[in-house]
C-alpha positions as CSV (number, residue, x, y, z in Angstrom):
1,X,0.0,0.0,0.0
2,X,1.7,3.2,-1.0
3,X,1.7,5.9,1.2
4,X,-0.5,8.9,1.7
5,X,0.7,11.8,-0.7
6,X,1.8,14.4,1.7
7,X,0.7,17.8,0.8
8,X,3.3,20.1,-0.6
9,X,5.2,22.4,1.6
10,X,3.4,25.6,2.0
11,X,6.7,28.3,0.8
12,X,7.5,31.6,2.6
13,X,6.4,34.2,1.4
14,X,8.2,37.4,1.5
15,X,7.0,40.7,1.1
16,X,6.2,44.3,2.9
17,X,5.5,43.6,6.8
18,X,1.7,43.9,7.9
19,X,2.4,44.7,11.7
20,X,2.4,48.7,12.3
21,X,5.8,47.9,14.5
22,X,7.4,46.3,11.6
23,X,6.3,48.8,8.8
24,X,7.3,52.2,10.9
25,X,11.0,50.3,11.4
26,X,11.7,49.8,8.0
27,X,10.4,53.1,7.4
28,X,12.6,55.0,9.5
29,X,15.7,52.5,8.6
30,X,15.4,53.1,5.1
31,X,14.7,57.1,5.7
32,X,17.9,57.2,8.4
33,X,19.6,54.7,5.7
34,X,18.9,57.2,2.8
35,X,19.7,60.3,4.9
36,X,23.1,59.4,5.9
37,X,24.1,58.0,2.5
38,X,22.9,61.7,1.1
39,X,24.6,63.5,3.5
40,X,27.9,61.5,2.9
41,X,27.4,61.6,-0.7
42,X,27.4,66.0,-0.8
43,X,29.8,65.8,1.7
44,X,32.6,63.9,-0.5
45,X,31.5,65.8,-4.3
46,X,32.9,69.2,-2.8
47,X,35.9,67.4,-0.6
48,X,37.6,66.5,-4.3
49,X,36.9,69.9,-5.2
50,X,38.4,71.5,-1.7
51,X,41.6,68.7,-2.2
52,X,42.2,70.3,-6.0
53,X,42.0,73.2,-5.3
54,X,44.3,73.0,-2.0
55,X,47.0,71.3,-4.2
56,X,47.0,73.8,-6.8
57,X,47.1,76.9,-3.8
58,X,49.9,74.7,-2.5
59,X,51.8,74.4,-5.5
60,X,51.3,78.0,-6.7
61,X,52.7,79.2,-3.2
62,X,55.9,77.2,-3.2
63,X,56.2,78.6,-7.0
64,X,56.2,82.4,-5.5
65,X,58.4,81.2,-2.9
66,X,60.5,79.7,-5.9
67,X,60.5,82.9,-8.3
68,X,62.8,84.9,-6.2
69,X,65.3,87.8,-7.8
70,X,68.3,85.7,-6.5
71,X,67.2,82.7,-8.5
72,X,66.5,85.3,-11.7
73,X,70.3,86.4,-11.3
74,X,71.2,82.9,-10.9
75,X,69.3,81.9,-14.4
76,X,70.7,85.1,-16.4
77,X,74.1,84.6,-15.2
78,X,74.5,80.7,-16.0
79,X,73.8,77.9,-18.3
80,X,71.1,75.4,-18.2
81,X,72.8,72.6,-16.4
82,X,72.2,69.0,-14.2
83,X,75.1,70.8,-12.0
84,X,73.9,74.5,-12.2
85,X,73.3,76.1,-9.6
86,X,69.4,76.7,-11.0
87,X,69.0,73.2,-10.5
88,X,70.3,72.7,-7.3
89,X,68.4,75.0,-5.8
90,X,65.3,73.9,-7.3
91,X,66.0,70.2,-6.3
92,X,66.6,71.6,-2.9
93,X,63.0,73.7,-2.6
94,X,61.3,69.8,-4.2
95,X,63.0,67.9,-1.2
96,X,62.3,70.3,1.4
97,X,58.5,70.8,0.3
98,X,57.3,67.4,-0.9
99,X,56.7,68.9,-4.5
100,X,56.7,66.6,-7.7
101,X,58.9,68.9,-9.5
102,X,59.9,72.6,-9.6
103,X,60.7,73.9,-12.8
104,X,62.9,76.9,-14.2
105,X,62.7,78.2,-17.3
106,X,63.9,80.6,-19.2
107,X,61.4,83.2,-21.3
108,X,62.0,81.4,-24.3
109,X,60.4,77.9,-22.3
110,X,63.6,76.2,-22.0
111,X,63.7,74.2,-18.8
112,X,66.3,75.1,-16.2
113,X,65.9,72.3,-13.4
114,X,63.9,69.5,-13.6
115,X,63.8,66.2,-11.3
116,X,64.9,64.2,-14.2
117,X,68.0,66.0,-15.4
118,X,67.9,64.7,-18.7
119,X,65.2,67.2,-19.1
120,X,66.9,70.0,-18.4
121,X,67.9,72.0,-21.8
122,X,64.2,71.3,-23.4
123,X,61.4,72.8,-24.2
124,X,58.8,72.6,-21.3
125,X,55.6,70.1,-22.5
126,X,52.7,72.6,-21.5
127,X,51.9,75.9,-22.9
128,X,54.0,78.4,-20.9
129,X,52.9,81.7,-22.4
130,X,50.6,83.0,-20.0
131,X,53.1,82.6,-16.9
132,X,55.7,84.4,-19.3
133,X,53.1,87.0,-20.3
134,X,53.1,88.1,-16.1
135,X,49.9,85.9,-15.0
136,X,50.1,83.5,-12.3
137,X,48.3,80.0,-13.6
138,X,47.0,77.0,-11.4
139,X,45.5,74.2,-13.1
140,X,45.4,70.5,-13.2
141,X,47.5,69.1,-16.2
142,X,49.4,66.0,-17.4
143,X,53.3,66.1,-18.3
144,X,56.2,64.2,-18.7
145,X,55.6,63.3,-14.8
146,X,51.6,62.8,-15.5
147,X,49.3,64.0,-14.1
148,X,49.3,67.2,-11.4
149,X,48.6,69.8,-9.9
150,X,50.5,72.9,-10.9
151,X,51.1,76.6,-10.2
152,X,53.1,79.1,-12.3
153,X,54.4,82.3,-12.2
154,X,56.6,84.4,-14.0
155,X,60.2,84.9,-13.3
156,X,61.9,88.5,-12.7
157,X,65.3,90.2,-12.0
158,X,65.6,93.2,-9.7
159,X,64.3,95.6,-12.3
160,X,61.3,93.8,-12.7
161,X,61.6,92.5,-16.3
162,X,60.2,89.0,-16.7
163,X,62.8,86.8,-17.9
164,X,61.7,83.7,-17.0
165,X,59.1,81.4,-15.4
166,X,58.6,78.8,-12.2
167,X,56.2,76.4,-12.6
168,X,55.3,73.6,-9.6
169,X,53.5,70.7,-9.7
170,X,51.8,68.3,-6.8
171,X,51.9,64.9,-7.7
172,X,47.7,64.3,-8.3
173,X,48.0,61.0,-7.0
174,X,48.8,62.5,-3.0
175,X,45.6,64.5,-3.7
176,X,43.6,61.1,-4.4
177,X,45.3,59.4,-1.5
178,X,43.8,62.0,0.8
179,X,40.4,62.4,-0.6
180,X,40.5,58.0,-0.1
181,X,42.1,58.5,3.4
182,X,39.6,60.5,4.1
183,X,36.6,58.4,3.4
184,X,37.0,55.5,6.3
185,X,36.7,58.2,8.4
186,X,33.7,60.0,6.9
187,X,32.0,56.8,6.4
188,X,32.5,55.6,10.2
189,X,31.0,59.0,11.4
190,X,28.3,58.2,8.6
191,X,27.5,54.6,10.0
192,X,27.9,55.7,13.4
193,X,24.7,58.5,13.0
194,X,23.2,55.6,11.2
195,X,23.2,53.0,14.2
196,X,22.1,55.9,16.6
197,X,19.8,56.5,13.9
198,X,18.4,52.9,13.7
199,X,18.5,52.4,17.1
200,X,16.1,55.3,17.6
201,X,13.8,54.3,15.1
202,X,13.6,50.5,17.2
203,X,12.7,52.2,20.0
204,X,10.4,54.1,18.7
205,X,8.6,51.3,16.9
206,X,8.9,49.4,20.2
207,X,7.1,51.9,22.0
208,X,4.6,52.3,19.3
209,X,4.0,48.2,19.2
210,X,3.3,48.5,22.3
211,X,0.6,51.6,22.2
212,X,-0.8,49.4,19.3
213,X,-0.9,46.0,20.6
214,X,1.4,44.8,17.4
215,X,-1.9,45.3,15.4
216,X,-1.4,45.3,11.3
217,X,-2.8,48.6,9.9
218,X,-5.7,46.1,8.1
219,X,-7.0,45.3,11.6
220,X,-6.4,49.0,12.8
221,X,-8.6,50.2,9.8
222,X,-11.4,47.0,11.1
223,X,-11.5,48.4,14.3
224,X,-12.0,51.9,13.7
225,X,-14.6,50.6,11.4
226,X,-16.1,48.6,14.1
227,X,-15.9,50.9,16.6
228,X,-18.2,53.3,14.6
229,X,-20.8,50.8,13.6
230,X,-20.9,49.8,17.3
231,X,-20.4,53.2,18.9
232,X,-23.7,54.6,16.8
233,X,-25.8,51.0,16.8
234,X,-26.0,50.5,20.3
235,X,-28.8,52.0,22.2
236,X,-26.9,53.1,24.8
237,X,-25.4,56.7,24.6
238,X,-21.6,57.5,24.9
239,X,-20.1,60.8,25.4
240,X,-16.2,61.2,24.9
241,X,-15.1,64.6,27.0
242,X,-11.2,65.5,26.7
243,X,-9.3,67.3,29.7
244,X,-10.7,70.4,28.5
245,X,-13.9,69.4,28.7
246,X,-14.7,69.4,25.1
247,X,-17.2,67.2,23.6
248,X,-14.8,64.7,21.1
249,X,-17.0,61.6,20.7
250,X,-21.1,61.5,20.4
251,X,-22.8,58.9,18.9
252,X,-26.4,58.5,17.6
253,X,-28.4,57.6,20.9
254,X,-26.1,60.4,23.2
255,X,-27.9,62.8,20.4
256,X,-31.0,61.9,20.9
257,X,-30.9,61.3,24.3
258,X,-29.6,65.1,24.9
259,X,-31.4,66.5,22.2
260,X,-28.3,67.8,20.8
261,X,-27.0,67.5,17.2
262,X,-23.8,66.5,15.3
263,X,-22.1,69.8,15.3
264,X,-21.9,69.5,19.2
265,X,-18.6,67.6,19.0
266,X,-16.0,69.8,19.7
267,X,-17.5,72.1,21.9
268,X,-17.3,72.8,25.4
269,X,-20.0,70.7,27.4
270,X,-21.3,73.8,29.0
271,X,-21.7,75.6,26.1
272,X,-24.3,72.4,24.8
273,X,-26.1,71.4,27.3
274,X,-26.2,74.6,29.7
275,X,-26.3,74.6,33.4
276,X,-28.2,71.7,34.9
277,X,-27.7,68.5,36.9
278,X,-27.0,66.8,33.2
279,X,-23.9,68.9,32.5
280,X,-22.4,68.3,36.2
281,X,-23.2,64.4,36.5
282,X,-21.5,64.6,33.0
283,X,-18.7,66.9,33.7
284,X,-17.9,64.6,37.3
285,X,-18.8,67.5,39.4
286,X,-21.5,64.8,40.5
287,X,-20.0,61.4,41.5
288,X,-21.2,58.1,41.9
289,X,-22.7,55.4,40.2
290,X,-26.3,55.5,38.1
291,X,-26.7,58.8,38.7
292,X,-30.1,60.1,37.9
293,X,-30.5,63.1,35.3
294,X,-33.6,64.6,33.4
295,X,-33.2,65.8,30.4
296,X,-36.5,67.6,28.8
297,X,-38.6,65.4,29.3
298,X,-36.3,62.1,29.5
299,X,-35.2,60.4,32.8
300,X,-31.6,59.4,32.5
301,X,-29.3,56.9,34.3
302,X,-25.7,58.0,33.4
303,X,-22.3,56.4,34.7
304,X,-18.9,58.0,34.1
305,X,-15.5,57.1,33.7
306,X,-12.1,58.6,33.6
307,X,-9.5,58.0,30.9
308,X,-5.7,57.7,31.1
309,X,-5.1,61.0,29.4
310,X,-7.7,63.2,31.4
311,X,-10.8,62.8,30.0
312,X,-13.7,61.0,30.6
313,X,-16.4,58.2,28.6
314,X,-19.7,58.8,30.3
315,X,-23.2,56.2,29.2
316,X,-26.9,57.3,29.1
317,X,-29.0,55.0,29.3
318,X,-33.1,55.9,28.9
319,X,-35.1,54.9,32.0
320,X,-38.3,56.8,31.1
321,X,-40.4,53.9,30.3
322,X,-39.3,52.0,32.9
323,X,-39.9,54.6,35.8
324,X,-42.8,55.5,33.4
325,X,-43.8,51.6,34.5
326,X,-42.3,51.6,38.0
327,X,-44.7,54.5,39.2
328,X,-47.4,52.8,37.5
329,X,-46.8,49.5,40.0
330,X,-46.5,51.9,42.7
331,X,-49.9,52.9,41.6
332,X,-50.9,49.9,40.8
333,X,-50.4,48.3,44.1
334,X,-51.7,51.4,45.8
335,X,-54.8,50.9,44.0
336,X,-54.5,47.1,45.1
337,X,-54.5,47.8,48.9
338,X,-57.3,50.2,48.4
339,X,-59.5,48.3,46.9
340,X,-58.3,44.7,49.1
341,X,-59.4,47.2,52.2
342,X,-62.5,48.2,50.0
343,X,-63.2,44.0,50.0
344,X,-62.6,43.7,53.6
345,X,-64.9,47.4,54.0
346,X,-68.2,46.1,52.0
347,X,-68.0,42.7,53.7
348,X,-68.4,44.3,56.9
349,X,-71.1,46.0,55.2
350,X,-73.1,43.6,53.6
351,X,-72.2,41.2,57.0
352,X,-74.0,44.3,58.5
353,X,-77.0,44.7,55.9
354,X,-77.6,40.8,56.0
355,X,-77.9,41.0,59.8
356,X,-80.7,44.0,60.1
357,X,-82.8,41.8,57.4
358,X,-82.3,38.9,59.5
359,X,-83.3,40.6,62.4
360,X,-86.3,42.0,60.1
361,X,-85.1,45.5,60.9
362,X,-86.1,46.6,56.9
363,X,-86.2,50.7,57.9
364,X,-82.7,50.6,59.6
365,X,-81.6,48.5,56.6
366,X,-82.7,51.1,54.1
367,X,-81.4,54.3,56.0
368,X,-77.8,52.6,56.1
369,X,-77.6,51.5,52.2
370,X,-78.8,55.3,51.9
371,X,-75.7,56.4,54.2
372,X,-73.0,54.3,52.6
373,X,-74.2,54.7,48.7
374,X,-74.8,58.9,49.7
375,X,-71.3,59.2,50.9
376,X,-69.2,57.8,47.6
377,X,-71.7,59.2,45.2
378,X,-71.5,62.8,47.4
379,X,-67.6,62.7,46.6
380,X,-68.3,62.1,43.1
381,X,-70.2,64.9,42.5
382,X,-68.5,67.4,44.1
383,X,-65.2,66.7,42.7
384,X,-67.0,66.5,38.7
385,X,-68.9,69.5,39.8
386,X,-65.8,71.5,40.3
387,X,-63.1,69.4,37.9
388,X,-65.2,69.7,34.2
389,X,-62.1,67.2,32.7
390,X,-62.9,63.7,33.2
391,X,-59.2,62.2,33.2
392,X,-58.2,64.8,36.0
393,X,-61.9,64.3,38.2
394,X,-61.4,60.4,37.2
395,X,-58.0,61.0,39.5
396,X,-59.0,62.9,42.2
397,X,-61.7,60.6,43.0
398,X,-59.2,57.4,43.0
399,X,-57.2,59.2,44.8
400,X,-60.1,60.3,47.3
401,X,-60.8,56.5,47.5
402,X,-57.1,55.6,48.2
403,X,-56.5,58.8,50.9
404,X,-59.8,57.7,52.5
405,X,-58.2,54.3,52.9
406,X,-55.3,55.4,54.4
407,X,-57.0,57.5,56.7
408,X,-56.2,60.9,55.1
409,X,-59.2,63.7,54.5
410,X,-58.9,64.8,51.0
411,X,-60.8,67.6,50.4
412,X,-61.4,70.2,47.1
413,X,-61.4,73.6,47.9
414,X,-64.6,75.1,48.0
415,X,-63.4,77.6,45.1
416,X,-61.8,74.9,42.6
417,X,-63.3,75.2,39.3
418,X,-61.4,73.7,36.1
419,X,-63.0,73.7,32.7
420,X,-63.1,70.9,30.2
421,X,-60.4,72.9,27.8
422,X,-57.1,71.5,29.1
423,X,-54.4,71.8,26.0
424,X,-52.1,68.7,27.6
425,X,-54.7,66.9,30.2
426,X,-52.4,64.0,30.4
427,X,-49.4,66.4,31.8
428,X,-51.8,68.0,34.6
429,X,-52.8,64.4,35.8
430,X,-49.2,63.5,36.2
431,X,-48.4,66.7,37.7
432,X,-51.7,66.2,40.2
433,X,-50.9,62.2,40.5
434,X,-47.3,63.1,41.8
435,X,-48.1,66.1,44.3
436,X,-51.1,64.0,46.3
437,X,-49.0,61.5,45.9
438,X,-46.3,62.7,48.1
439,X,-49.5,64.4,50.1
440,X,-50.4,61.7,51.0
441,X,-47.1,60.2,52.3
442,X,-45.9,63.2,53.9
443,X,-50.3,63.3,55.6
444,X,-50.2,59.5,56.2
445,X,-50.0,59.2,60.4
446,X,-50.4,62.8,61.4
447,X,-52.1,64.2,64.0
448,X,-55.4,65.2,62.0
449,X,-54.0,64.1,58.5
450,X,-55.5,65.7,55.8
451,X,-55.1,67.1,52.0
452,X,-56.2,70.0,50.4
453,X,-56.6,70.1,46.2
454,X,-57.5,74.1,44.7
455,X,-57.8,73.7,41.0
456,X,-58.0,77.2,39.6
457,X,-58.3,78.9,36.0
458,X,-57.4,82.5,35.6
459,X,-57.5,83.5,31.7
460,X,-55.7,80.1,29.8
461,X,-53.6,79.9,33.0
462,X,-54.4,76.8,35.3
463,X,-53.1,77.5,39.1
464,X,-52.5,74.6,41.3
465,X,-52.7,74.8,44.8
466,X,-52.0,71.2,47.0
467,X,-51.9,71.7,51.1
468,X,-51.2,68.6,53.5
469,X,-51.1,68.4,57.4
470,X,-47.4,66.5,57.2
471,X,-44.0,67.9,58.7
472,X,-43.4,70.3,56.0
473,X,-40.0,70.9,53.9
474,X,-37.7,72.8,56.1
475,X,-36.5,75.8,54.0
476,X,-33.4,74.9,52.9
477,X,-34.4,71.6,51.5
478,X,-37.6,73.6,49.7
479,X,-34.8,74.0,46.5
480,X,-33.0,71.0,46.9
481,X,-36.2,68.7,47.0
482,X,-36.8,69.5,42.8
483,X,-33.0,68.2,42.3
484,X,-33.3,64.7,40.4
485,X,-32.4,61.9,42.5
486,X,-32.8,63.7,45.8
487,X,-35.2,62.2,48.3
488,X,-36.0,61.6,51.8
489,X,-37.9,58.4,51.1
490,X,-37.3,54.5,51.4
491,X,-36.5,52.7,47.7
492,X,-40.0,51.6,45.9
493,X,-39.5,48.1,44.1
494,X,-38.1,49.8,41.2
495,X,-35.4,51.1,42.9
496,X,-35.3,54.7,42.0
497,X,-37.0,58.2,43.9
498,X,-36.6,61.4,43.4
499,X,-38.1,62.1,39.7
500,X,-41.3,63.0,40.8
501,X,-40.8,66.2,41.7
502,X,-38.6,67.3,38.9
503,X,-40.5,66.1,36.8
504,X,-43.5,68.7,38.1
505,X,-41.0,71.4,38.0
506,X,-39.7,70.8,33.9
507,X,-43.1,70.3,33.0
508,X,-43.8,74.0,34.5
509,X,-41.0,75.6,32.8
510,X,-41.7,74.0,29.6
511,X,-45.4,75.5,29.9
512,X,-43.3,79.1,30.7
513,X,-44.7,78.3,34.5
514,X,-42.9,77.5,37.9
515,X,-43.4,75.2,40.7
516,X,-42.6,75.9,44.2
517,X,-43.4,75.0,47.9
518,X,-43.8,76.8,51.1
519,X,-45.3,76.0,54.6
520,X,-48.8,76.0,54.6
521,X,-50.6,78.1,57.2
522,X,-51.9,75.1,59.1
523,X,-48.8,73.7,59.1
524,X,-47.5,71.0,56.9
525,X,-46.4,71.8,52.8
526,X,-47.9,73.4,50.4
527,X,-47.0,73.3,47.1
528,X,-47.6,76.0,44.0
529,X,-47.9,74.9,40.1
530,X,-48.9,77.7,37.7
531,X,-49.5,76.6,34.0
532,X,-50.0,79.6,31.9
533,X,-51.7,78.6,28.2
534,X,-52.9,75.3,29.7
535,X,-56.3,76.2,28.7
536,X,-57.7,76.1,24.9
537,X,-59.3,79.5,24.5
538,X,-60.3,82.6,27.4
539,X,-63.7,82.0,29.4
540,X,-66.7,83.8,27.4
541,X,-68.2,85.8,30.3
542,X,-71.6,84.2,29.8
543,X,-70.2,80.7,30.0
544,X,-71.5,78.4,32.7
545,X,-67.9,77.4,33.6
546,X,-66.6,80.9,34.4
547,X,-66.1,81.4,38.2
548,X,-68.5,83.5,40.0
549,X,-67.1,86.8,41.7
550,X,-63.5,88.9,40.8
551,X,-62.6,85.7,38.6
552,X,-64.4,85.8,36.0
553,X,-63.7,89.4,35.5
554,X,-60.1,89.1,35.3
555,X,-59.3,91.1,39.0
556,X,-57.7,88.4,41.1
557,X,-54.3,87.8,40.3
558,X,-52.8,84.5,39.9
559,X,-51.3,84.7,43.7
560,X,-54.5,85.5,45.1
561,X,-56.4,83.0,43.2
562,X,-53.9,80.3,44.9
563,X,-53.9,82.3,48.5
């Protein structure tokens, strides 16, 4: 049986890096690596130039140094010779100055001196017309010695006259010894920058790996990708604040949570969201955890949470519905006592109806049916006599039931009158359900406990009026009590307190109205909602809702309506 084919090695493929780490080190290697090699490379085109033109300053020197009037005497009083004394003293200027050659020649260009003497009595091999025309000349030239460096001048005697010329040459070969002498040097300067260079740039990357968790730039691009599709699909809000407190991150829900718009990044927090308990739970002038906020009409839980570079992440989260549904079970379960103590109240009475026809006592039978139906149906009608809206009237009665249960008086004021023309009657029975609400608790095991509801219309404006017999709100909680979150109460199964009140005052201001509280006269709280425009249209005078007396007429001002 043959054996299994193994499947081919899988070959190694190389290529440009995907790691940020590994990308950003070549980088800066090949920028430090190109840099260096520059630098070197303009350093070293002029040093050839520098070298040349050193040589040929060199040689034209010794040349001056050469053309003395001594050595002019010397060539008009002699004959070119190897044993003259022209060349001896040129040989003895070469030696002692490391020239190739010093050469003396007459104005006709016959050479003088020369290091091979068998030159001496020719014609130089360059052009010598423009030393022996009175110009000094430094070039780079080839002659019977190659290639050089040279400098020439002319030659004169003691008058002056030119009657001959010097010329001096530096062996080119010295000058390209140096220029290559000096390039192990340059070079090892060059690769030293280059390792501190290169070491930089790893250190760098290091420190950059390590900021980037070795990511590739593919999964750096996928997670800023997924950061924004999660960031805006959640349904939780996020707001990014930097050390200044500038807004620098707010996705989708945060918008609509704050009622803000896009163009709110990059602003101060203040400046967007204005004073409130929302900008300093925000901001972390508030701390703690699930802080409770309103904003407009939203109840918010929001948690914050520094960052390493001074700024903070803060979440929204919307609990409106759900304490929307918490104070409904409150309610709820109210309304569940009351009417289990309502079970437990008509069994006694028809316990007590069934015993008086047993004991055939048929007149003191009918008198107490009379009684008990006369006393529900009497708070009925006086609370839909003087409170024309059925959802508001529908409350207070429930309410009466529930206060009645719980041994609490509530009472209308004798001059409450509310028309059926409420613009928002759903608001006013939240703002009503809330204030007997705490009535009652605060009225609940007092020493004659009892509520108070005055339900007035002045114009379109609707003024509220709700007294109770309880301890009061000392006067410097009287502020503090319409702060979200702030309560003196024990957690309801929901777990949160301290909206209700808030809530009363925000939907006030949004009406252009205020809510307030002071002590009542008889003791206990009384608090103050004025609504203006809660009403459709202004009473007709001849309407059979408008109030009798100063009223109707327009003369009592809202504070005496309410007093």
């Amino acid at each position: 049986m043959s054996p299994a084919p193994t499947a081919p090695a899988r070959r190694r493929r190389f290529g440009w890096p995907q790691r940020v780490f590994s990308q950003v080190l070549l980088m800066q290697l090949a920028i430090a690596t190109g840099v260096t090699a520059l630098a070197t490379g303009l350093f070293l085109a002029p040093l050839s130039a520098q070298l040349d033109d050193q040589a040929m300053r060199r040689a034209l020197a010794i040349a001056e140094t050469t053309a003395s009037p001594e050595l002019a005497a010397e060539l008009t009083g002699s004959r070119p010779a190897a044993t003259g004394p022209v060349q001896a003293e040129a040989e003895r200027i070469r030696v002692a100055t490391g020239a190739e050659y010093v050469v003396v020649m007459d104005d006709s260009g016959v050479r003088w001196s020369h290091p091979s003497p068998g030159e001496i009595g020719r014609i130089v091999s360059t052009d010598p017309s423009a030393a022996l025309a009175g110009r000094r000349v430094m070039e780079i030239d080839s002659g019977t010695l190659g290639r050089s460096a040279r400098g020439k001048v002319p030659l004169r005697d003691a008058d002056g006259r030119i009657v001959g010329a010097v010329s001096v040459g530096i062996e080119y070969d010295s000058v390209r010894a140096r220029l290559l002498a000096a390039i192990p040097g340059l070079l090892a300067y060059a690769g030293g920058a280059l390792a501190v260079g290169a070491l930089a740039a790893y250190l760098i990357s290091r420190r950059l790996q390590r900021q980037t968790h070795d990511l590739a730039f593919s999964d750096i691009s996928a997670l800023l990708a997924e950061r924004e599709a999660m960031l805006h699909g959640i349904r939780e809000g996020v707001v990014a604040l930097d050390v200044s407190g500038r807004i620098r991150l707010l996705n989708d829900e945060a918008q609509r949570l704050l009622g803000v718009g896009p163009d709110a990044t990059g602003r101060p927090l203040d400046a967007v969201l204005g004073e409130g308990r929302t900008t300093d739970v925000l901001a972390g002038r508030v701390s703690g955890e699930d802080l409770l906020t309103v904003r407009g009409n939203r109840v918010l839980i929001a948690n914050r949470m520094p960052t390493d570079d001074g700024g903070a992440v803060a979440t929204l989260r919307d609990r409106t519905e759900l304490e929307q549904l918490g104070r409904e079970l409150d309610s709820t379960r109210g309304l569940i006592d009351a009417l289990r103590a309502q079970d437990h109240e008509h069994a006694n009475r028809m316990h007590t109806l069934l015993g008086l026809l047993e004991l055939e006592m048929h007149e003191e039978a009918v008198e107490f049916v009379t009684e008990v139906v006369g006393v529900h149906r009497a708070t009925a009608e006086q609370v839909t006599e003087k409170i024309h809206d059925p959802l508001l009237a529908a409350l207070l009665v429930g309410k009466a039931t529930v206060a009645a249960e719980r041994g609490v008086s509530l009472r209308i004021a004798p001059a409450t009158l509310l028309p059926d023309r409420l613009v928002d009657p759903r608001g006013l029975v939240t703002v009503v359900g809330n204030l007997v609400d705490n009535a009652l608790d605060a009225a609940a095991g007092s020493e004659d406990p009892r509520i108070e509801v005055d339900l007035r219309a002045q114009g379109r404006t609707v003024m509220l009026r709700i007294a109770d017999s309880g301890p009061g709100v000392p006067a410097d909680h009287r502020e503090l009590i319409f702060t979200e979150g702030w309560t003196t109460k024990e957690l309801p199964a929901h777990g949160k307190r301290g909206l209700g009140l808030p809530l009363v005052r925000r939907f006030a201001q949004r009406q252009g109205g205020s809510a307030r509280v002071r002590g009542a006269a008889a003791g206990g709280a009384e608090f103050t909602v004025v609504l203006p425009e809660a009403l459709t249209e202004q009473w007709p005078a001849t309407t059979k809702d408008a109030p009798a007396g100063p009223a109707a007429t327009g003369e009592t001002s809202a504070g005496e309506a309410i007093r």
